[in-house]
PDB file of N, CA, C and O in Angstrom, chain B, residues numbered from 101:
ATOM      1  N   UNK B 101    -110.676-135.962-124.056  1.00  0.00           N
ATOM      2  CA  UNK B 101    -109.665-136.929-123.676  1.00  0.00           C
ATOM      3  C   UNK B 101    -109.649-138.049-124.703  1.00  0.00           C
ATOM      4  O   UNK B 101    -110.747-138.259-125.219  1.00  0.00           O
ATOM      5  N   UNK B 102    -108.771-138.715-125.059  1.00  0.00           N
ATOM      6  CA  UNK B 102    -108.314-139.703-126.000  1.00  0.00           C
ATOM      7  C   UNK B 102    -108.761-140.770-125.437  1.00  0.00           C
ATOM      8  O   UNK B 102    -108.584-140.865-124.223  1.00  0.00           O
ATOM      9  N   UNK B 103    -109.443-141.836-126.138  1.00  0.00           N
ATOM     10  CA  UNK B 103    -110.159-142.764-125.491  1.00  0.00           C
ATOM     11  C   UNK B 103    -109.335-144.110-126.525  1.00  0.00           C
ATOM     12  O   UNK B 103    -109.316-143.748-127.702  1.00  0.00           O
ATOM     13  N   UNK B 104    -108.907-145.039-126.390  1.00  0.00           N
ATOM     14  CA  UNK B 104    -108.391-145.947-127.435  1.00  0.00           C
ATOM     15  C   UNK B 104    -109.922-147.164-128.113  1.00  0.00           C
ATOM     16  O   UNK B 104    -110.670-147.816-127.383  1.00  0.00           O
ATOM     17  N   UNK B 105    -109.961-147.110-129.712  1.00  0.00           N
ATOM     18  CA  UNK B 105    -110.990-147.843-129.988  1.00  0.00           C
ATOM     19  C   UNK B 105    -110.986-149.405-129.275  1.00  0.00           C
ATOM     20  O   UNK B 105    -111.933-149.893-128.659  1.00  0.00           O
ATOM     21  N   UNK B 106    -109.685-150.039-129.525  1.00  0.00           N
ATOM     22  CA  UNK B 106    -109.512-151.138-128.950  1.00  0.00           C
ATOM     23  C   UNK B 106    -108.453-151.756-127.979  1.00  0.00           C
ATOM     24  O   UNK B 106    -107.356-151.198-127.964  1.00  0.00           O
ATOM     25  N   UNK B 107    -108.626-152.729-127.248  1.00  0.00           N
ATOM     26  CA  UNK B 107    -106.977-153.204-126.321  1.00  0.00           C
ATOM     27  C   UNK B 107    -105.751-152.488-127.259  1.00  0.00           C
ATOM     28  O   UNK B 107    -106.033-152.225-128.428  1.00  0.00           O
ATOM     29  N   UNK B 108    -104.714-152.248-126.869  1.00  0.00           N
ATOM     30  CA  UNK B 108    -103.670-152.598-127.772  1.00  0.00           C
ATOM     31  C   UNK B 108    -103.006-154.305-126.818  1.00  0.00           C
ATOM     32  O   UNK B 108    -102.934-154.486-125.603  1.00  0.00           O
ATOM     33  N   UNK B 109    -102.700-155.096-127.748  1.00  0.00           N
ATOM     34  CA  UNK B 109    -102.123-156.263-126.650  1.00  0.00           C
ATOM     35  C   UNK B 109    -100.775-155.806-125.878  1.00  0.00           C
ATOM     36  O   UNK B 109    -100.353-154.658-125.740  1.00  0.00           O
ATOM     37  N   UNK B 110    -100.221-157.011-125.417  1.00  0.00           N
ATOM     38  CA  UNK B 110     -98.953-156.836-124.804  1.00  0.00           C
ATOM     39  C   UNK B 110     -97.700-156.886-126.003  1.00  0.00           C
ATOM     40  O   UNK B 110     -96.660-156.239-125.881  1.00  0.00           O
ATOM     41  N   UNK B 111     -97.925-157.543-126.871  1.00  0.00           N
ATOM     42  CA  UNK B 111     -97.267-158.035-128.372  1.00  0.00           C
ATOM     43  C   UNK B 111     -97.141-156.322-129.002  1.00  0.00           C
ATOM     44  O   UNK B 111     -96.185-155.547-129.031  1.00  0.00           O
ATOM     45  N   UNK B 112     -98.112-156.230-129.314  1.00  0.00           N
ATOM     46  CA  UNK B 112     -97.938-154.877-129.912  1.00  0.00           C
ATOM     47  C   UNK B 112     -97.708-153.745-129.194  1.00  0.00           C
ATOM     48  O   UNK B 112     -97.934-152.757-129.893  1.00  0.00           O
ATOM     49  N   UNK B 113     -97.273-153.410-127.845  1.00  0.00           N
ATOM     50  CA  UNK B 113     -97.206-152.647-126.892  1.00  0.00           C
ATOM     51  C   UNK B 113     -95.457-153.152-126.973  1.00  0.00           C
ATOM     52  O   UNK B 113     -94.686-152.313-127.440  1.00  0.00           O
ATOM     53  N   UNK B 114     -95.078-154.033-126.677  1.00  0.00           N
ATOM     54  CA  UNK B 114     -93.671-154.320-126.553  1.00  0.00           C
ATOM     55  C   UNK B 114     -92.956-153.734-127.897  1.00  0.00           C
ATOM     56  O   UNK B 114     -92.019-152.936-127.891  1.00  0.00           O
ATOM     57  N   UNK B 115     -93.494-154.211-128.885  1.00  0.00           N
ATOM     58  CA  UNK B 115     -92.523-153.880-130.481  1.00  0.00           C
ATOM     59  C   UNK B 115     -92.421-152.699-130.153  1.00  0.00           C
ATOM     60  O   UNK B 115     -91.299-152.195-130.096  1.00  0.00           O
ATOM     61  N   UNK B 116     -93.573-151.952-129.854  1.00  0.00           N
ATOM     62  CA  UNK B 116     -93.106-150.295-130.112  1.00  0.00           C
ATOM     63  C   UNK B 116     -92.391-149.451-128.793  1.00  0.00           C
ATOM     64  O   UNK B 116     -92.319-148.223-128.738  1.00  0.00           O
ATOM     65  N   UNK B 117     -91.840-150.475-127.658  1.00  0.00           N
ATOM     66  CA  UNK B 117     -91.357-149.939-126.931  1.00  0.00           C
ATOM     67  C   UNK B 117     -89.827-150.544-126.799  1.00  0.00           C
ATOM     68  O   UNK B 117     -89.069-150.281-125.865  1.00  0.00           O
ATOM     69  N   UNK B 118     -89.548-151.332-127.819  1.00  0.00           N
ATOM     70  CA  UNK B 118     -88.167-152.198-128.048  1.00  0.00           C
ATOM     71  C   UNK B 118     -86.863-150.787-128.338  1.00  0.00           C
ATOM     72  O   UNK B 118     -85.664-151.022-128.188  1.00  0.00           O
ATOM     73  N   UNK B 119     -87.173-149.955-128.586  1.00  0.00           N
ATOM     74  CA  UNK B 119     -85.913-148.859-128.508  1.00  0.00           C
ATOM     75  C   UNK B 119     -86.014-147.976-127.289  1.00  0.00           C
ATOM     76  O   UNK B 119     -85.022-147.271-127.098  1.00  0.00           O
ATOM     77  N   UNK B 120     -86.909-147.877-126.505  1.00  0.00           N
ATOM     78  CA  UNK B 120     -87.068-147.225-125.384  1.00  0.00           C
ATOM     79  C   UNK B 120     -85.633-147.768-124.781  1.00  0.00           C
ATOM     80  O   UNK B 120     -84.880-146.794-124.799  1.00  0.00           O
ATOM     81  N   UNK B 121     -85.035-148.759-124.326  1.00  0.00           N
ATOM     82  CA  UNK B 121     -83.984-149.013-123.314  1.00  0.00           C
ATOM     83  C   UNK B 121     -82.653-147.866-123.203  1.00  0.00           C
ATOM     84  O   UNK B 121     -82.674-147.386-124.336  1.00  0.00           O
ATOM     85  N   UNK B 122     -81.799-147.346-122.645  1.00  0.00           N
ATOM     86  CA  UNK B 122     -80.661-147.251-122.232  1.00  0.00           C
ATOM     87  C   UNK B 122     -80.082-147.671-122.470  1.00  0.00           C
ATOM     88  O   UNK B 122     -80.210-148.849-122.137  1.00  0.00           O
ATOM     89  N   UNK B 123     -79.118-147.433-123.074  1.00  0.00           N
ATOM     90  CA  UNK B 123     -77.159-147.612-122.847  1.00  0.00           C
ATOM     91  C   UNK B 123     -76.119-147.126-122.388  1.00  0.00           C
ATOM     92  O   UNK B 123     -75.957-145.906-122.358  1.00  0.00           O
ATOM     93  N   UNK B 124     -75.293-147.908-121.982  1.00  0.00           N
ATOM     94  CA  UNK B 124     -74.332-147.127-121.299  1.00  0.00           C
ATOM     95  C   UNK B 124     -73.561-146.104-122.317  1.00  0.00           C
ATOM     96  O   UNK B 124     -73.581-146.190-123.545  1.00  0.00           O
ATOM     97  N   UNK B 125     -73.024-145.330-121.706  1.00  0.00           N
ATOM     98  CA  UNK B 125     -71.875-144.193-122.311  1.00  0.00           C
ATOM     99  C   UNK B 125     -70.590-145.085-123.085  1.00  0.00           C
ATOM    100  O   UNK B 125     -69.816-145.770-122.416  1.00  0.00           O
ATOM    101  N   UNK B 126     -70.497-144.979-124.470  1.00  0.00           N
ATOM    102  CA  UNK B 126     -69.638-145.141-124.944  1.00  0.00           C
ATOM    103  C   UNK B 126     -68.212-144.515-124.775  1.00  0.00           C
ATOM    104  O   UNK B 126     -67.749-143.382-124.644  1.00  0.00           O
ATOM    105  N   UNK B 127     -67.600-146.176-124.857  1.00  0.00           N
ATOM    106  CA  UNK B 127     -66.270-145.854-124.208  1.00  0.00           C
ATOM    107  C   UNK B 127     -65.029-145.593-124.726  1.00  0.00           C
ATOM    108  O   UNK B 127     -64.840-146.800-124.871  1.00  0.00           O
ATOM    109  N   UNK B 128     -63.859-145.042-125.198  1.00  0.00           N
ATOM    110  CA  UNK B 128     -62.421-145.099-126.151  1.00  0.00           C
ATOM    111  C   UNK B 128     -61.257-145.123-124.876  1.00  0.00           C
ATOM    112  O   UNK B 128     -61.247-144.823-123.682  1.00  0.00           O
ATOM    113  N   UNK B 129     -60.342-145.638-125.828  1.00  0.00           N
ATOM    114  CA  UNK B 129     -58.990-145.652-124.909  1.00  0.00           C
ATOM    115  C   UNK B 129     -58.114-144.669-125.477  1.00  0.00           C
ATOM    116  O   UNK B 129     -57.984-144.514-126.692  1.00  0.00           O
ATOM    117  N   UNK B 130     -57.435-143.920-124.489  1.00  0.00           N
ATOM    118  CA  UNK B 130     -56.570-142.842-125.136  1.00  0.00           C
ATOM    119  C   UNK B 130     -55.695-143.387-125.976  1.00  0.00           C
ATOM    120  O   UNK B 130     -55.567-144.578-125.689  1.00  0.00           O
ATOM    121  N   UNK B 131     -54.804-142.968-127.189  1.00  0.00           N
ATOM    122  CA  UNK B 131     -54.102-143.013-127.885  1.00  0.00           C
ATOM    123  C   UNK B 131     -52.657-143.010-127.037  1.00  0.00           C
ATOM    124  O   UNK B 131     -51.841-143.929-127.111  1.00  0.00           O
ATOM    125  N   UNK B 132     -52.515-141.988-126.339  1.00  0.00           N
ATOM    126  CA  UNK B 132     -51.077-141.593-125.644  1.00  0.00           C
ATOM    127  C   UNK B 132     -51.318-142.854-124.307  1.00  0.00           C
ATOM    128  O   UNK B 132     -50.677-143.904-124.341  1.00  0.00           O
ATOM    129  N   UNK B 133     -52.309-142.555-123.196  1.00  0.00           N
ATOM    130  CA  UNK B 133     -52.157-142.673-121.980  1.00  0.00           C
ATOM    131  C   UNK B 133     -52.937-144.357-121.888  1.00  0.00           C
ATOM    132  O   UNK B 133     -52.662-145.164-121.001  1.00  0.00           O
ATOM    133  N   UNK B 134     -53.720-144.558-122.771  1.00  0.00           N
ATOM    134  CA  UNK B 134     -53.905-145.762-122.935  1.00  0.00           C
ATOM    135  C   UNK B 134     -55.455-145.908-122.064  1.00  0.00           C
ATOM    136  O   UNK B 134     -56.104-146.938-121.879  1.00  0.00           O
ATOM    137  N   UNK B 135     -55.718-144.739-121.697  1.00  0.00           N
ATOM    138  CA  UNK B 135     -56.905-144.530-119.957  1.00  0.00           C
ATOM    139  C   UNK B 135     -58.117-144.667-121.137  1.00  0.00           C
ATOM    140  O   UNK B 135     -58.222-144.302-122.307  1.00  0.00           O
ATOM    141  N   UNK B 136     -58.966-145.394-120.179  1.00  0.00           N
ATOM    142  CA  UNK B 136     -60.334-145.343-120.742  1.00  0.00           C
ATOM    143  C   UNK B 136     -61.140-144.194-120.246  1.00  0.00           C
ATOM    144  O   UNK B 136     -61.252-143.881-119.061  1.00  0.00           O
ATOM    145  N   UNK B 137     -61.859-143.410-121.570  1.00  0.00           N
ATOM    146  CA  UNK B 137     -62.900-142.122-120.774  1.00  0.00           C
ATOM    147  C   UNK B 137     -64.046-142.071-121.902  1.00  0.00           C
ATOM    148  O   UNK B 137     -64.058-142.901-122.811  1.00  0.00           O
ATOM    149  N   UNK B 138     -64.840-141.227-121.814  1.00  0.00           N
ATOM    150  CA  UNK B 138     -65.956-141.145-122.806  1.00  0.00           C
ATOM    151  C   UNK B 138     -65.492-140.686-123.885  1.00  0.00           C
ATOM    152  O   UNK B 138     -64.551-139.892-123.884  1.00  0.00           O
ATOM    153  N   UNK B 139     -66.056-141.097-124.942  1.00  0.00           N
ATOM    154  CA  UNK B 139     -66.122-140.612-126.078  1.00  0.00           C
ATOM    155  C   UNK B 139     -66.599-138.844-126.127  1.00  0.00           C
ATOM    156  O   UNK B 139     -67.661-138.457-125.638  1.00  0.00           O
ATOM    157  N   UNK B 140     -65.437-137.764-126.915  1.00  0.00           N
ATOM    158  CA  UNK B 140     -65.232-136.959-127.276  1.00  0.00           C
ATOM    159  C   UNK B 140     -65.335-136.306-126.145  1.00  0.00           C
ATOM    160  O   UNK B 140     -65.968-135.253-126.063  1.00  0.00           O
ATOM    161  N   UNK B 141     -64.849-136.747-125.351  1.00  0.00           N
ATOM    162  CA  UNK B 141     -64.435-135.911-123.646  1.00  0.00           C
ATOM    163  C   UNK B 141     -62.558-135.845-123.376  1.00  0.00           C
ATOM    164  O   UNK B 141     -61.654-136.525-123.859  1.00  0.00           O
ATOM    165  N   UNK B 142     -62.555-134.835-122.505  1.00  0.00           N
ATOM    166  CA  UNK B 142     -61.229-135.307-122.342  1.00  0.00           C
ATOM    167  C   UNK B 142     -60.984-136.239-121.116  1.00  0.00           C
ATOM    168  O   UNK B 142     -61.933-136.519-120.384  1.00  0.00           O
ATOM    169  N   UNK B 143     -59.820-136.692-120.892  1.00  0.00           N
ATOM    170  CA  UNK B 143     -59.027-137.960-119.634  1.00  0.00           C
ATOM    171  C   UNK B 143     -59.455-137.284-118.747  1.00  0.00           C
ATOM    172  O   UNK B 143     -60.126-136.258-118.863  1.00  0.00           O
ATOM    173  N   UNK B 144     -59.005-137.943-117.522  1.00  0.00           N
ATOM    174  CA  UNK B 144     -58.599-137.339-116.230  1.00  0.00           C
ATOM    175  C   UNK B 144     -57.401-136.391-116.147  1.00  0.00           C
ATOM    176  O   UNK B 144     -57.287-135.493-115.313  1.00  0.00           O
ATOM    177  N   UNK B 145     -56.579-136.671-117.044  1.00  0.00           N
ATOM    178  CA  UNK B 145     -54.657-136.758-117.213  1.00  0.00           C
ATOM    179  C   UNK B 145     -55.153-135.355-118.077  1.00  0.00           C
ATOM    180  O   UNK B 145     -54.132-134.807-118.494  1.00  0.00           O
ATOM    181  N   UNK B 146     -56.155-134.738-118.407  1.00  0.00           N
ATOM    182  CA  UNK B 146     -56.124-133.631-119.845  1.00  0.00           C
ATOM    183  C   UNK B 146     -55.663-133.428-121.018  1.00  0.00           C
ATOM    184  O   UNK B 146     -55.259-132.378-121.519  1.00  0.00           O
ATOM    185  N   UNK B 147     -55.793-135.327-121.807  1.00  0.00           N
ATOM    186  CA  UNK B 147     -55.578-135.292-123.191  1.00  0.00           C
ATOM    187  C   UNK B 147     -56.434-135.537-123.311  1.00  0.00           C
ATOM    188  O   UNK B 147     -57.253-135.931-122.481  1.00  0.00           O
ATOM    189  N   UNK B 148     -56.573-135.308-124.919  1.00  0.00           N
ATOM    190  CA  UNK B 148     -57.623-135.194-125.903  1.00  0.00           C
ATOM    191  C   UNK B 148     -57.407-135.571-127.323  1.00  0.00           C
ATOM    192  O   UNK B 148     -56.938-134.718-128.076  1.00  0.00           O
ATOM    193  N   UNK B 149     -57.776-137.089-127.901  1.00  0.00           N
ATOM    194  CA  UNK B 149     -57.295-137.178-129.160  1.00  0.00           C
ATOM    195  C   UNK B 149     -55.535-137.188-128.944  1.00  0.00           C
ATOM    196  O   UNK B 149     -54.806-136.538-129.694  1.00  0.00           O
ATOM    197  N   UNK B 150     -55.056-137.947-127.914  1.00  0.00           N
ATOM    198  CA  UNK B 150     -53.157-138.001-127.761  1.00  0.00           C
ATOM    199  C   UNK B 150     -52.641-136.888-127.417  1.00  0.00           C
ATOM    200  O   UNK B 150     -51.442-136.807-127.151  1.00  0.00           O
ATOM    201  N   UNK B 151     -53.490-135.816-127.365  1.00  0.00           N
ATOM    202  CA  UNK B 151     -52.523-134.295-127.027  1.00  0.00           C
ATOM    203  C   UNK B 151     -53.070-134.061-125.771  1.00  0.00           C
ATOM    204  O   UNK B 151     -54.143-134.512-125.371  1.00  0.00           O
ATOM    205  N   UNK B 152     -52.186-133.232-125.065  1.00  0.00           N
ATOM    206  CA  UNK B 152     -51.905-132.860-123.308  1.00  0.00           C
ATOM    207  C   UNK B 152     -53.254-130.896-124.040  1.00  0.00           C
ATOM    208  O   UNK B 152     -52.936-129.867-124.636  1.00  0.00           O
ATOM    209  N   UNK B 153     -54.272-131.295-123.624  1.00  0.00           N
ATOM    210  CA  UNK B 153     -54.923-130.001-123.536  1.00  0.00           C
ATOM    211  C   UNK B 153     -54.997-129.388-122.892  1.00  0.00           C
ATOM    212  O   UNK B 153     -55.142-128.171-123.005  1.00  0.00           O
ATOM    213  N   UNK B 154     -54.911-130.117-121.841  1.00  0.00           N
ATOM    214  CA  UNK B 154     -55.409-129.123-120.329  1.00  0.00           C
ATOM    215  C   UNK B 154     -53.950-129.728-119.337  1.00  0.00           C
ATOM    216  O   UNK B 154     -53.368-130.812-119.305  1.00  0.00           O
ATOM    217  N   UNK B 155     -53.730-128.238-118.502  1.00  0.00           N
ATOM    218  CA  UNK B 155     -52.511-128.563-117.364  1.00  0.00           C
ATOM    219  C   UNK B 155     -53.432-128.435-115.925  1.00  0.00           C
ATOM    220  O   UNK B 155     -53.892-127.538-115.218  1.00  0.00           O
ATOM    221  N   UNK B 156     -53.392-130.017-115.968  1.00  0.00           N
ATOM    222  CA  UNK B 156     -54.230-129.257-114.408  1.00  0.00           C
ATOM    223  C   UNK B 156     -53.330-129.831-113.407  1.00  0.00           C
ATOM    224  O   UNK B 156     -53.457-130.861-112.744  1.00  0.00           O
ATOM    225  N   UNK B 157     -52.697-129.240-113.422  1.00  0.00           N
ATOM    226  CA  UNK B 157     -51.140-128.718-112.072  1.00  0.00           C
ATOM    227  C   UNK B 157     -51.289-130.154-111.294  1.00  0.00           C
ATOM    228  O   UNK B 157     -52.346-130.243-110.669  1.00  0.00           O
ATOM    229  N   UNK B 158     -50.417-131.303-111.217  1.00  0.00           N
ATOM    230  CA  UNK B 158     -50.324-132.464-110.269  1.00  0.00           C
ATOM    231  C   UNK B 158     -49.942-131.618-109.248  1.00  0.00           C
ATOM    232  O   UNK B 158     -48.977-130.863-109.370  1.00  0.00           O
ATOM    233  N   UNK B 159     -50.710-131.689-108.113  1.00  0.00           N
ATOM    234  CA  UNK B 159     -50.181-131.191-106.665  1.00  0.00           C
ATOM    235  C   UNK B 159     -49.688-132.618-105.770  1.00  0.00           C
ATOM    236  O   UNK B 159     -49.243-132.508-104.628  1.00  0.00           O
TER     237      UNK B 159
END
């Protein structure tokens, strides 16, 4: 088992855990519909990059 020679402090325990955090999902606005959705996903509406990709039938 790995035993550490000395403390590490709280100082040097934080620096190396400063990229550990989360971010949220980056966001774009459609070109055509103006709708906000994730980056390189398509809408709700089924554009993609301003074009109608997907028909998903308005009932």
């Amino acid at each position: 088992m790995a035993v550490q020679k000395s403390k590490v402090s709280r100082s040097h325990r934080d620096k190396r855990r400063t990229h550990d955090s989360l971010s949220g999902p980056t966001l774009s606005t459609d070109q055509t519909t103006g709708e906000r959705h994730r980056r390189h996903h398509v809408t709700a509406d089924g554009f993609y990059k301003g074009q109608k990709v997907l028909d998903l039938g308005e009932d």
